[in-house]
MDTraj code that builds the backbone (N, CA, C; nanometers):
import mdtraj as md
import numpy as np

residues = "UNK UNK UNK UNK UNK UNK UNK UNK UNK UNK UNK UNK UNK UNK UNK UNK UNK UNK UNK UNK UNK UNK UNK UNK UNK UNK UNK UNK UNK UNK UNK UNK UNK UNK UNK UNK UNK UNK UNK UNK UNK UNK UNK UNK UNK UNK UNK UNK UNK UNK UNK UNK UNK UNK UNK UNK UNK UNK UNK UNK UNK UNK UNK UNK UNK UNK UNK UNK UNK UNK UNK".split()
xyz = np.array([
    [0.0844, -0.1173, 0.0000],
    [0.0000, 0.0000, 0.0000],
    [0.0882, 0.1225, 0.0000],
    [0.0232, 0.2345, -0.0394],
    [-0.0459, 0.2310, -0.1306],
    [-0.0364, 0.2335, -0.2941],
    [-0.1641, 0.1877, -0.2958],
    [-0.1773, 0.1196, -0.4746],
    [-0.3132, 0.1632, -0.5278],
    [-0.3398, 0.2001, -0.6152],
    [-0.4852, 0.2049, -0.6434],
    [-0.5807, 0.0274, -0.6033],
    [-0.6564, 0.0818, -0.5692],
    [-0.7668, 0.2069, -0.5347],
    [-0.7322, 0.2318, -0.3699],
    [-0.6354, 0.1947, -0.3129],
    [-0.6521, 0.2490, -0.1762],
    [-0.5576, 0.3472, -0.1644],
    [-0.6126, 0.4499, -0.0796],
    [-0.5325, 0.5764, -0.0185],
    [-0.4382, 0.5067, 0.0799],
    [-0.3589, 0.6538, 0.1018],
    [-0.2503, 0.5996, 0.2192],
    [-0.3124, 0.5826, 0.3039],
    [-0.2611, 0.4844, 0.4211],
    [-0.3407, 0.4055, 0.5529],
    [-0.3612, 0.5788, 0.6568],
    [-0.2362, 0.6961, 0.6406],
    [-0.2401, 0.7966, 0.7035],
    [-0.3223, 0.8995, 0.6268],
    [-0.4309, 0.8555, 0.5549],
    [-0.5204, 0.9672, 0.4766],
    [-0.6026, 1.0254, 0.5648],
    [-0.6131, 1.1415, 0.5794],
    [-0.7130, 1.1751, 0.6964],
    [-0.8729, 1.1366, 0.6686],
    [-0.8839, 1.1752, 0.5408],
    [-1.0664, 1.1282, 0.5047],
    [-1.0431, 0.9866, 0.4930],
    [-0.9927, 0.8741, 0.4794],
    [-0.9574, 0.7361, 0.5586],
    [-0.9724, 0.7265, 0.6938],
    [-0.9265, 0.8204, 0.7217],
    [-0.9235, 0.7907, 0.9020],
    [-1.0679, 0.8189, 0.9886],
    [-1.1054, 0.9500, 0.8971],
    [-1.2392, 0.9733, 0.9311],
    [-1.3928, 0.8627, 0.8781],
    [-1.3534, 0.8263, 0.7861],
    [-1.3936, 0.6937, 0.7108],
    [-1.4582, 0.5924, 0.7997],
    [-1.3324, 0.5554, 0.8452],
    [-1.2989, 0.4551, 0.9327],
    [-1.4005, 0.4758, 1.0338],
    [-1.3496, 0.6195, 1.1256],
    [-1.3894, 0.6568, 1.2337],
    [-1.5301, 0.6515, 1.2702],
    [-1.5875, 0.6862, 1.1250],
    [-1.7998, 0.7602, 1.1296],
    [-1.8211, 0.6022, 1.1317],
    [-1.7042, 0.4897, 1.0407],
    [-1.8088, 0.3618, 1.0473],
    [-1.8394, 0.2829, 1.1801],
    [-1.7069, 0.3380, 1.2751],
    [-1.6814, 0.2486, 1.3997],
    [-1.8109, 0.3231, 1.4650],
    [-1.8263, 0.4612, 1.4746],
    [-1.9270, 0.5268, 1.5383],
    [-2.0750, 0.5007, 1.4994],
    [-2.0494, 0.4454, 1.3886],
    [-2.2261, 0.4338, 1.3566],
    [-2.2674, 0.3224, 1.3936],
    [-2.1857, 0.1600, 1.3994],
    [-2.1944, 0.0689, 1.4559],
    [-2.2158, 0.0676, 1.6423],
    [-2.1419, 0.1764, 1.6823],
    [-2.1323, 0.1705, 1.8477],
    [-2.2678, 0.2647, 1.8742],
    [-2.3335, 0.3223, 1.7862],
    [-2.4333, 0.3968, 1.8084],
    [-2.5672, 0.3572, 1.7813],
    [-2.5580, 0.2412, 1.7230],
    [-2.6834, 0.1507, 1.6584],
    [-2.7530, 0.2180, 1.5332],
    [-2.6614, 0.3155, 1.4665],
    [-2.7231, 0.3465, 1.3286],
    [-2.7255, 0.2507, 1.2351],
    [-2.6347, 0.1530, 1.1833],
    [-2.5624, 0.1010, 1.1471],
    [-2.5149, -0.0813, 1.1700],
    [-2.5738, -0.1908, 1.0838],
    [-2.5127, -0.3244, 1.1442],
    [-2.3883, -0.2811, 1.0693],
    [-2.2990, -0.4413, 1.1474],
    [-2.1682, -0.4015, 1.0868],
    [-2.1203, -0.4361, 0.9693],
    [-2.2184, -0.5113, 0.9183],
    [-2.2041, -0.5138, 0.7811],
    [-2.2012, -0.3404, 0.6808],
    [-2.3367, -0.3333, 0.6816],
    [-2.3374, -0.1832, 0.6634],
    [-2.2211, -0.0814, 0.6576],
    [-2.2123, -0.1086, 0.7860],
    [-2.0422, 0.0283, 0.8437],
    [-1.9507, -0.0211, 0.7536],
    [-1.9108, -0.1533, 0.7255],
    [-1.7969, -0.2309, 0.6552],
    [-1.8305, -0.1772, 0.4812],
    [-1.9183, -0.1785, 0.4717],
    [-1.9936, -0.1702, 0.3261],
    [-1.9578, -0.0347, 0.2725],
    [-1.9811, 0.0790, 0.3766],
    [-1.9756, 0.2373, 0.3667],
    [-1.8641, 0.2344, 0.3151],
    [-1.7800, 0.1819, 0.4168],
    [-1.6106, 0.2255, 0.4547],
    [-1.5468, 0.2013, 0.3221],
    [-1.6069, 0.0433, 0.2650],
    [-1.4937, 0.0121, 0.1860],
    [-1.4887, 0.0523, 0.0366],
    [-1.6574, 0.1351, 0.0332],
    [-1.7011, 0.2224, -0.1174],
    [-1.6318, 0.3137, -0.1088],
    [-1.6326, 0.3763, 0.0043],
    [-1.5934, 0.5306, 0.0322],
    [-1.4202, 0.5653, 0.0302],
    [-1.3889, 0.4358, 0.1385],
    [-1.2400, 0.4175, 0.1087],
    [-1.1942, 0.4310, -0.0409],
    [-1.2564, 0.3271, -0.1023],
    [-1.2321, 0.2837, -0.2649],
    [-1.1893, 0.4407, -0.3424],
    [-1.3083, 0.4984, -0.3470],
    [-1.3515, 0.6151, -0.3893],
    [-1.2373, 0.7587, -0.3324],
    [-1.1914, 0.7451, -0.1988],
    [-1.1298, 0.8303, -0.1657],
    [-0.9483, 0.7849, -0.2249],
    [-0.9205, 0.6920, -0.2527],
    [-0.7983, 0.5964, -0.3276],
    [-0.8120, 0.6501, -0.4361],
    [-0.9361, 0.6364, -0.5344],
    [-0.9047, 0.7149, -0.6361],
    [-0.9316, 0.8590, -0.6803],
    [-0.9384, 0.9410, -0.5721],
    [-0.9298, 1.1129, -0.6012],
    [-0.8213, 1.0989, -0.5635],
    [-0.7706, 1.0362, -0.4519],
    [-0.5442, 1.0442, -0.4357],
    [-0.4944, 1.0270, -0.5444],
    [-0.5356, 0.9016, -0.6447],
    [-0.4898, 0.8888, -0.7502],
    [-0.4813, 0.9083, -0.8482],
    [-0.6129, 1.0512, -0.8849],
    [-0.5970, 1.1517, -0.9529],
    [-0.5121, 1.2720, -0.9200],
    [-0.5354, 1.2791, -0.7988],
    [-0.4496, 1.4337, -0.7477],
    [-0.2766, 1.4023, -0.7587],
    [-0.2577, 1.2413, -0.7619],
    [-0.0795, 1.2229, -0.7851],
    [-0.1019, 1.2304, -0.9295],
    [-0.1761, 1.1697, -1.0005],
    [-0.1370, 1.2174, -1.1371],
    [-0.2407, 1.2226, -1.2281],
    [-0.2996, 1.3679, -1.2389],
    [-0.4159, 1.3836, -1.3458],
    [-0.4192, 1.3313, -1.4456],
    [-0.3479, 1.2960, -1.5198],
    [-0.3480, 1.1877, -1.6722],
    [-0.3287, 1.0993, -1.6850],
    [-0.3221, 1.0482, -1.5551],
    [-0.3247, 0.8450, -1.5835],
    [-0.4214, 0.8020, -1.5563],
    [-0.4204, 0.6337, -1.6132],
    [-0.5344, 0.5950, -1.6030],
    [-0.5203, 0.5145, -1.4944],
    [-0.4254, 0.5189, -1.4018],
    [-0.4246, 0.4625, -1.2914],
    [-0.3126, 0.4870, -1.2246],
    [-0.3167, 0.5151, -1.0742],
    [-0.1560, 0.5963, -0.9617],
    [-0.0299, 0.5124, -1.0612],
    [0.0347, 0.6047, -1.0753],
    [0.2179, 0.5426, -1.0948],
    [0.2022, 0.4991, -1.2969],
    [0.0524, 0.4662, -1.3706],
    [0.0649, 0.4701, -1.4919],
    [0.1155, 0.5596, -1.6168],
    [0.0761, 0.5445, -1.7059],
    [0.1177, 0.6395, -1.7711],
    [0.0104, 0.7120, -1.8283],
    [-0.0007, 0.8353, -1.8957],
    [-0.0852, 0.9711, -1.9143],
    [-0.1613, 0.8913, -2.0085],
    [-0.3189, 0.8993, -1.9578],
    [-0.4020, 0.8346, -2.1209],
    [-0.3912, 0.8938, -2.2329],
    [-0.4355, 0.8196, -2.3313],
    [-0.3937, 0.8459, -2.4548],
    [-0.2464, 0.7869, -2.4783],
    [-0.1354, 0.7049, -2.4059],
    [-0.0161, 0.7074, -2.4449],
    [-0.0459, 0.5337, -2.4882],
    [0.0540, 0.5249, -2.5952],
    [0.1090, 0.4032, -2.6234],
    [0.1912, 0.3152, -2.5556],
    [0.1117, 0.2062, -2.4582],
    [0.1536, 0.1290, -2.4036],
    [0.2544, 0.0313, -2.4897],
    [0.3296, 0.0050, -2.4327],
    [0.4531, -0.1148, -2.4485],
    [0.5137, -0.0863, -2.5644],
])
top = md.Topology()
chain = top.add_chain()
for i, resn in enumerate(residues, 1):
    res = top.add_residue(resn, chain, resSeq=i)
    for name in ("N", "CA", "C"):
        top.add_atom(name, md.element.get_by_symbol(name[0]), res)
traj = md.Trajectory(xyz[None], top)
């Protein structure tokens, strides 16, 4: 880690992620399936705006700029 689709483990909207799912489970909003379910769309999703913001023209973190001729 990290790799697409996950953010760094020290991402703060990860951490907060994390945090609302543990809280919604200890609060009875939430089974823990659910909380697990949130986390791991949202996680997903927050992996790949990191992996646009490291590099706007790939089609994936560390690739190369779309449109380019692979191999």
């Amino acid at each position: 880690m990290p790799s697409p689709p996950f953010p760094s483990p020290d991402n703060a909207v990860l951490r907060m992620i994390v945090s609302n799912a543990i809280s919604s489970v200890r609060n009875g909003e939430a089974l823990v399936e659910e909380a697990i379910l949130h986390a791991a769309v949202h996680g997903w999703y927050e992996g790949h705006v990191h992996g646009e913001d490291e590099c706007p023209g790939c089609d994936f973190r560390g690739g190369l700029p779309k449109n380019t001729q692979r191999g």
